[in-house]
ZADRENDO-438255 format. One record per atom (N, C-alpha, C, O, CB): residue in one letter; x, y, z. Coordinates in pm, whole numbers, padded with zeros to 5 digits, always signed. Glycine has a CB too. Example, Ala and Ser with C-alpha at 12.3 -4.5 7.8 and 13.67 -1.06 7.14 Angstrom:
% ZADRENDO-438255
A+01319-00569+00780;A+01230-00450+00780;A+01320-00330+00780;A+01424-00332+00846;A+01131-00447+00905;S+01285-00225+00708;S+01367-00106+00714;S+01290+00003+00787;S+01341+00114+00804;S+01408-00060+00572;
***
This chain:
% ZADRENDO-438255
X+07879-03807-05761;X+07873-03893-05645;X+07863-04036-05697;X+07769-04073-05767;X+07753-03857-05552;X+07945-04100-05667;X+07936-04237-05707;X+07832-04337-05617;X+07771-04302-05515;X+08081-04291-05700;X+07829-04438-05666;X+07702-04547-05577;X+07758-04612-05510;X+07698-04719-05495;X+07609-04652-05646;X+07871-04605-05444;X+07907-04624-05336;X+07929-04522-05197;X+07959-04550-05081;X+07994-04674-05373;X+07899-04388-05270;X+07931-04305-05145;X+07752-04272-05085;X+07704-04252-04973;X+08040-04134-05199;X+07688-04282-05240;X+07544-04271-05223;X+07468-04378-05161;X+07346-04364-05150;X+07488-04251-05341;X+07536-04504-05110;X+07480-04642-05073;X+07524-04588-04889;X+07454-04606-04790;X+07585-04818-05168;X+07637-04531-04896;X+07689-04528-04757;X+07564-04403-04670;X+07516-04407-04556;X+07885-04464-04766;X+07545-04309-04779;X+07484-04195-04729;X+07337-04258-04697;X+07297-04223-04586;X+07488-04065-04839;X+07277-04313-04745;X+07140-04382-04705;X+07128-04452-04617;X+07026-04460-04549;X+07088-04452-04781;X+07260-04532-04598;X+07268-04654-04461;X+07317-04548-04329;X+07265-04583-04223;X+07423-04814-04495;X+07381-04462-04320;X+07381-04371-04247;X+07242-04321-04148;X+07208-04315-04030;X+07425-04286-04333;X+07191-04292-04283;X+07060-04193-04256;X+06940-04314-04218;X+06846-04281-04145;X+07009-04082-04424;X+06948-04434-04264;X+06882-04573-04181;X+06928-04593-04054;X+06839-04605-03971;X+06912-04713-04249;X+07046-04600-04013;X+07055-04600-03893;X+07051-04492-03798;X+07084-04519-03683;X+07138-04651-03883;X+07018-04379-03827;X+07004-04251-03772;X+06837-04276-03700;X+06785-04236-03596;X+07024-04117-03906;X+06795-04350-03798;X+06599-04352-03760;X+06585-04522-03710;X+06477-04578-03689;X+06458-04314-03959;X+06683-04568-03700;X+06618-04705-03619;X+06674-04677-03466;X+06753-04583-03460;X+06686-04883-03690;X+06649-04731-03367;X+06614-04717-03250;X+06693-04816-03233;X+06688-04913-03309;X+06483-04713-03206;X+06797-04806-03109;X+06940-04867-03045;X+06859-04936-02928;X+06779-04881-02852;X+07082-04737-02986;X+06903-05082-02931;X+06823-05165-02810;X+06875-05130-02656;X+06998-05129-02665;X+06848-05340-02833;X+06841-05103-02537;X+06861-05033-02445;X+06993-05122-02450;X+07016-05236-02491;X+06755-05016-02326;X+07074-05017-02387;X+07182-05107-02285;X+07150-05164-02200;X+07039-05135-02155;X+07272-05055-02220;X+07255-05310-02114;X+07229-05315-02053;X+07262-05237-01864;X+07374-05191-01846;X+07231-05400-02109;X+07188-05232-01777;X+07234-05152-01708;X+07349-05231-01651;X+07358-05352-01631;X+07140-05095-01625;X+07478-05080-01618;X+07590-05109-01559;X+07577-05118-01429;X+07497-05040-01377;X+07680-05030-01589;X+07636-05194-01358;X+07659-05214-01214;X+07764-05064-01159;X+07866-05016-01207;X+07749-05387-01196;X+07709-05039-01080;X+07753-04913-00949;X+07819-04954-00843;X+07821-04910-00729;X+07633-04842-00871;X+07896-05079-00910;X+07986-05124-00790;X+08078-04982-00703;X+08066-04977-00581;X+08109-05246-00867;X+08124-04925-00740;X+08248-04797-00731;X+08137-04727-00622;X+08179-04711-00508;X+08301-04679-00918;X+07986-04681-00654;X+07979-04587-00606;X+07926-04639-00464;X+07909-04554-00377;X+07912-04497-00686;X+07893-04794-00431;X+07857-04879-00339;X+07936-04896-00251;X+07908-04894-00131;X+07828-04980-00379;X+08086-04922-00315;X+08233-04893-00239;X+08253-04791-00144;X+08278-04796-00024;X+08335-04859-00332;X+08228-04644-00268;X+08252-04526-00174;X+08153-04505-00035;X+08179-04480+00082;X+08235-04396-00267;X+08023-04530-00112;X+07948-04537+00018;X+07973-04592+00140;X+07961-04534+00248;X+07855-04583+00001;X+08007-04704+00123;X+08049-04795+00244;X+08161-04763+00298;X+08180-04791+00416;X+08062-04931+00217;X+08275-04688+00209;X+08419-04658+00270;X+08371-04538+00383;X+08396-04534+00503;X+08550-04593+00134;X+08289-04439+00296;X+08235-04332+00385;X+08192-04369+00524;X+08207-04289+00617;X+08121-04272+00321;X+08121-04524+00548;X+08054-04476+00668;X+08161-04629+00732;X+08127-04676+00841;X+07832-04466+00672;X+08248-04675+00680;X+08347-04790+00794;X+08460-04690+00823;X+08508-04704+00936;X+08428-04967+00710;X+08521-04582+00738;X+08667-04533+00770;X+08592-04460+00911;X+08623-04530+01007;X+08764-04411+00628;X+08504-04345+00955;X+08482-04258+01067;X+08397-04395+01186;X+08359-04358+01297;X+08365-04093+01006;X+08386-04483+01161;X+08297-04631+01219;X+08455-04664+01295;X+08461-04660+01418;X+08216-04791+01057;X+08556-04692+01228;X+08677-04754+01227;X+08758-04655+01355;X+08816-04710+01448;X+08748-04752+01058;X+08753-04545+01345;X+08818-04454+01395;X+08722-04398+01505;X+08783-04333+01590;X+08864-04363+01292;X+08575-04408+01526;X+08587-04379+01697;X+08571-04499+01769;X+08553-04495+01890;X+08471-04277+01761;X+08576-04639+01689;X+08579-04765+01794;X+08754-04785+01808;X+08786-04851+01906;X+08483-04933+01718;X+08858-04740+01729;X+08975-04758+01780;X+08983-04600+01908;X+09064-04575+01998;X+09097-04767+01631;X+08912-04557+01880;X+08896-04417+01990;X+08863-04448+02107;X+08924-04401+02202;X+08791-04310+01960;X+08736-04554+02128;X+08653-04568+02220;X+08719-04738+02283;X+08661-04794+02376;X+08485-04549+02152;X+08800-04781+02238;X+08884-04912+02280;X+09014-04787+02336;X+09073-04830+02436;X+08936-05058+02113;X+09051-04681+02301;X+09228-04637+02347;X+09134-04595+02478;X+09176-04653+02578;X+09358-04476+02235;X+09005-04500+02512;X+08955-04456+02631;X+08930-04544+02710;X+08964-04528+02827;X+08859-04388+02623;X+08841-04701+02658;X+08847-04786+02775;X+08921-04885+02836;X+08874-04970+02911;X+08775-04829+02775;X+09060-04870+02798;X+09131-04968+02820;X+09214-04869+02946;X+09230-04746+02948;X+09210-05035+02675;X+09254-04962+03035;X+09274-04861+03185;X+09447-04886+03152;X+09497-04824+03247;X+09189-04945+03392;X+09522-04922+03101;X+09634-04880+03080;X+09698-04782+02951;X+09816-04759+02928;X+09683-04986+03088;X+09562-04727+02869;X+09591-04614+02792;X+09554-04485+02884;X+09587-04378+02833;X+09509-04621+02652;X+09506-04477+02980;X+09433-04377+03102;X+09591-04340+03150;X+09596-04219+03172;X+09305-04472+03253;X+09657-04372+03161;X+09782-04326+03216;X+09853-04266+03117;X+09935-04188+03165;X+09861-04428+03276;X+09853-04272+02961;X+09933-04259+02856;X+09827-04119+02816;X+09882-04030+02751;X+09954-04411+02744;X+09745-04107+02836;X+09645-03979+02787;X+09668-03939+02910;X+09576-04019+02927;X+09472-03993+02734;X+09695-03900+03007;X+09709-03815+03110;X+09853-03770+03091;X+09884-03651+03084;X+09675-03879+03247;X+09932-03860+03084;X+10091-03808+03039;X+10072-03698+02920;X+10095-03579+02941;X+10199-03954+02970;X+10027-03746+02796;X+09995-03670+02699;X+09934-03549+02727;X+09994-03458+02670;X+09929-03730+02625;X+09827-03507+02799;X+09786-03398+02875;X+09857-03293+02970;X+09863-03171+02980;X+09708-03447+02937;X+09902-03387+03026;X+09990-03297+03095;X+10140-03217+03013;X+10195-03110+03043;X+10035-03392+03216;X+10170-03298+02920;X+10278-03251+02825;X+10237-03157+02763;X+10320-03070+02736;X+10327-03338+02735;X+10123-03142+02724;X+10065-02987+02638;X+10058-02910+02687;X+10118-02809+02653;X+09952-02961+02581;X+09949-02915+02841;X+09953-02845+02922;X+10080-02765+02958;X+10076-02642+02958;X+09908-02908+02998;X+10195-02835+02991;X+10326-02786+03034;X+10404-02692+02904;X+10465-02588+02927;X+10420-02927+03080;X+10389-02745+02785;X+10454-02656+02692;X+10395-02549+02641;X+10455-02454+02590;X+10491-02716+02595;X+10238-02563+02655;X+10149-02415+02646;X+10222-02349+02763;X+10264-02235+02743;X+09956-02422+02676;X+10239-02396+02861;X+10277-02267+03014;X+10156-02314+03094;X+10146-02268+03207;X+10262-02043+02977;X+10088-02375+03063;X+10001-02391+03170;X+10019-02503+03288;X+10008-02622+03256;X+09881-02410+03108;X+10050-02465+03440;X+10070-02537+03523;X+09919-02678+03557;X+09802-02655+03590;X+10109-02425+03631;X+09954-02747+03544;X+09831-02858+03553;X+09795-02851+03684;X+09883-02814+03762;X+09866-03017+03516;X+09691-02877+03726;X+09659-02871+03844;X+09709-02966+03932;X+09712-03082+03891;X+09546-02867+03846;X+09758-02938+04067;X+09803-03018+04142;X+09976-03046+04152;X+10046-03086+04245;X+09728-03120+04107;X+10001-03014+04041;X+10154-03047+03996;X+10203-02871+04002;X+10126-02775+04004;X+10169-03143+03802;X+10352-02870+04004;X+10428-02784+04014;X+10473-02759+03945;X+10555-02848+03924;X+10482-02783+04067;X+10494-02619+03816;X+10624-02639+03788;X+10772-02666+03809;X+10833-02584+03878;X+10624-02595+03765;X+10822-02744+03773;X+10993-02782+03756;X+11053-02625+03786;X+11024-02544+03698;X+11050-02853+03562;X+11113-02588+03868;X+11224-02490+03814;X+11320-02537+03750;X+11371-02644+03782;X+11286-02419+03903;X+11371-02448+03628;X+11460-02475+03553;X+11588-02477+03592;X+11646-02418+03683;X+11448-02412+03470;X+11627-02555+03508;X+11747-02661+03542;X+11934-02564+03515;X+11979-02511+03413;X+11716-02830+03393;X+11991-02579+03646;X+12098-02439+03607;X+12170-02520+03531;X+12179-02641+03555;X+12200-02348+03734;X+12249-02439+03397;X+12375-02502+03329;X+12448-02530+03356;X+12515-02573+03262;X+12428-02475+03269;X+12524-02539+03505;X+12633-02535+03555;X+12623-02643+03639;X+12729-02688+03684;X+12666-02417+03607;X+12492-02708+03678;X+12484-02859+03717;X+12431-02954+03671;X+12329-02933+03604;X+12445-02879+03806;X+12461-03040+03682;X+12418-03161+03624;X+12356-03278+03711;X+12340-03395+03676;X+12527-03209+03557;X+12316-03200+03871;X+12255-03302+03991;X+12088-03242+03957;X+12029-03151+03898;X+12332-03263+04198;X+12067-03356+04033;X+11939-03368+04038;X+11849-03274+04180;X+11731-03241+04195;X+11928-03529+04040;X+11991-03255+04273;X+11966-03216+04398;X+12033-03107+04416;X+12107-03066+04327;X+11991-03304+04490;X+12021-03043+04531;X+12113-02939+04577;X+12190-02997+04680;X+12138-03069+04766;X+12046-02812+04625;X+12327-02966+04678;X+12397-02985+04828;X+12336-02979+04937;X+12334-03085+05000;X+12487-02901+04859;X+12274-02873+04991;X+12236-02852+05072;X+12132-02906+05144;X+12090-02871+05254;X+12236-02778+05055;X+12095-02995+05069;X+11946-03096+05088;X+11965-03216+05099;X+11867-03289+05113;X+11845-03101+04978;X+12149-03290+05095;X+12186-03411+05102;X+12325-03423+05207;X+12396-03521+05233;X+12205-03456+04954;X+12332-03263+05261;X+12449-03268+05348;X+12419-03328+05475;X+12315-03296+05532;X+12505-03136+05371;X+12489-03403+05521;X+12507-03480+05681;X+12533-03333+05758;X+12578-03222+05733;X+12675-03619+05704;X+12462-03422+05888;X+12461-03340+06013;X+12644-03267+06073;X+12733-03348+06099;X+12386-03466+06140;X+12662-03159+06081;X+12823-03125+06100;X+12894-03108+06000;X+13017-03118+06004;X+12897-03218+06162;X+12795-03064+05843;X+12850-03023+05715;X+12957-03062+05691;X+13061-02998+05673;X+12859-02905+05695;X+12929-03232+05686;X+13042-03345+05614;X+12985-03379+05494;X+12867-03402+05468;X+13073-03493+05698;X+13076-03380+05430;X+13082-03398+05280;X+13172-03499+05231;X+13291-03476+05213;X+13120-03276+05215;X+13098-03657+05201;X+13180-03672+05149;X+13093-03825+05065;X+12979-03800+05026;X+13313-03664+05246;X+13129-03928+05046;X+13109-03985+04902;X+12970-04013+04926;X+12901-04018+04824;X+13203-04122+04850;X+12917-04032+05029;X+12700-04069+05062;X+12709-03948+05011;X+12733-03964+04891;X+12584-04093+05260;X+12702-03809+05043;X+12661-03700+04994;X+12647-03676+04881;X+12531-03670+04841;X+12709-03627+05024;X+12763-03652+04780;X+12806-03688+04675;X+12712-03743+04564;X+12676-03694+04457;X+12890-03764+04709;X+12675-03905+04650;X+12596-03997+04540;X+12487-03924+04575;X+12414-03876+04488;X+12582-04175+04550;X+12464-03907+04702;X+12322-03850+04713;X+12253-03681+04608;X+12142-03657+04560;X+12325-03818+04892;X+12348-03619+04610;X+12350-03514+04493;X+12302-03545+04376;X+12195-03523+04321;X+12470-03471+04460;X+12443-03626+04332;X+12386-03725+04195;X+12236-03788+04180;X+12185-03814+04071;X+12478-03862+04190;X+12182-03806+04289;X+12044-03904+04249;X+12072-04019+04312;X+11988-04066+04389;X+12014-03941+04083;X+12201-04085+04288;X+12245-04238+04288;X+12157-04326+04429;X+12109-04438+04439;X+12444-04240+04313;X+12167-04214+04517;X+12166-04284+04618;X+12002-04174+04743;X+12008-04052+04752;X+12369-04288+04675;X+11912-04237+04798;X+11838-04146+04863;X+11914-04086+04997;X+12011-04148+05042;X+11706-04213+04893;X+11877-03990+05048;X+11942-03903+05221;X+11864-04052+05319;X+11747-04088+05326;X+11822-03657+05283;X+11964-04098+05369;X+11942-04201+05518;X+11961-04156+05605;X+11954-04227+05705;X+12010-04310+05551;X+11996-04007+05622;X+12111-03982+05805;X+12000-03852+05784;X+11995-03762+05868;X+12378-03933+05818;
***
């Protein structure tokens, strides 16, 4: 063993028995972050909740929305009707028979009136 490997092995074994001055403490910025993200993201999300409920022109847009689930589950909403379904073979909004003039004349008022275009006046 030479006196250089024997100089290294002693300074080793000196610093093995002296005592490392504390660190200093690290800042917990990260875990101060998460904390706070934890309680603004669910903070954030029932005051944009509790602004869409009290604002009286989202009250019409959540009732639409309601009623659209309602209708595609099958469930008739209260008060409302189901639609009967719509035949393939027309494309009115009406039936003839509900826009025909008195003396089953038929002709262009009727017509629009079928279409929608126009409301029954006679």
């Amino acid at each position: 063993m030479s006196d250089r490997d024997r100089d290294y092995y002693w300074e080793q074994v000196r610093q093995q028995n002296r005592q490392k001055p504390p660190d200093a403490p690290k800042r917990k910025w990260r875990m101060l972050v998460k904390g706070l993200l934890w309680f603004l993201i669910p903070l954030l999300i029932v005051a944009a909740g509790a602004a869409l409920w009290r604002n009286p022109a989202s009250q019409l847009w959540l009732q639409e929305r309601w009623v659209l689930l309602q209708t595609r589950l099958g469930i008739s909403p209260s008060g409302l009707q189901a639609t009967p379904p719509a035949s393939p073979y027309s494309d009115s909004p009406r039936r003839l028979s509900d826009c025909i003039k008195p003396g089953n004349v038929i002709d262009d008022e009727v017509r629009a009136c079928v279409k929608g275009y126009r409301p029954k006046t006679w």
